[in-house]
N, C-alpha and C positions, 0 to 999 in steps of 0.2 A: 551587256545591255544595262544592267543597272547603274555600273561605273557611270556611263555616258547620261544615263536621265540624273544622275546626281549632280554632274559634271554643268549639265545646262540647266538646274535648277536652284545653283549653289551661289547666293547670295555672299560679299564678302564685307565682313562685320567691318562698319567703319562708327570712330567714335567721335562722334556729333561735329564731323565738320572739321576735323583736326586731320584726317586723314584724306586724301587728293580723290576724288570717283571719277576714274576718268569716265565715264558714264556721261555725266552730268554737265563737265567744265565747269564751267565760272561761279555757277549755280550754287555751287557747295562751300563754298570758299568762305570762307567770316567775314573777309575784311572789305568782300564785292556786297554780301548781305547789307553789313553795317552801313554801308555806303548810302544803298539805297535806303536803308531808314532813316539816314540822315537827311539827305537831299528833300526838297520840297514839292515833290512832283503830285500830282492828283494820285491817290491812293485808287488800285483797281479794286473795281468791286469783284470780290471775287464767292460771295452770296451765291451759289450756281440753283439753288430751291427758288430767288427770286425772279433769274432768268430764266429757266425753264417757266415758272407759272405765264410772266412777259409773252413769251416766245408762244405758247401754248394758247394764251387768248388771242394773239394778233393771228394766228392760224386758224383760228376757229371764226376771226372776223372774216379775213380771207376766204376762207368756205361758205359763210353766210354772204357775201357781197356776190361769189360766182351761182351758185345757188338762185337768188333772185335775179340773176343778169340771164340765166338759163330759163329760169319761169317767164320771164317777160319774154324772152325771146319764141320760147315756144307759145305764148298766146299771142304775137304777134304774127306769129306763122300762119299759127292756127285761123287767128281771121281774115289773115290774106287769104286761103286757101277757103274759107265758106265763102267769102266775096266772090271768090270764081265761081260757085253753083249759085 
């Protein structure tokens, strides 16, 4: 048992990109790296604190937007149904 948790938790030391992961493919590789630093393509933002906060307000507007679309709907109900008495 132990063997086997070692077995699936056994990372294998690679040194810094010299070695192949086949994990990974192309990913690890120096010379696909360098590539893309070279080339001139838009850099990905990859900031993940500023798209979570993005993500997080545009959610909370969507909740406000259905929110009031819910309150008008219900007093629109609302006074259709005193108009009937």
């Amino acid at each position: 048992m132990l063997r086997a948790l070692k077995k699936l938790f056994h990372r294998p030391a690679l040194r810094f990109g010299l070695a192949r992961d086949r994990r990974h493919g192309r990913l690890r590789d120096p010379r696909f790296v360098s590539f893309v630093a070279q080339s001139n393509r838009k850099s990905l933002n990859t900031d993940l604190r500023d798209v979570m906060l993005n993500s997080r307000a545009f959610f909370r507007r969507v909740l406000l937007t259905a929110a009031i679309l819910g309150a008008t709907w219900v007093a629109i109900e609302s006074a259709q149904a005193l108009s009937v008495f």
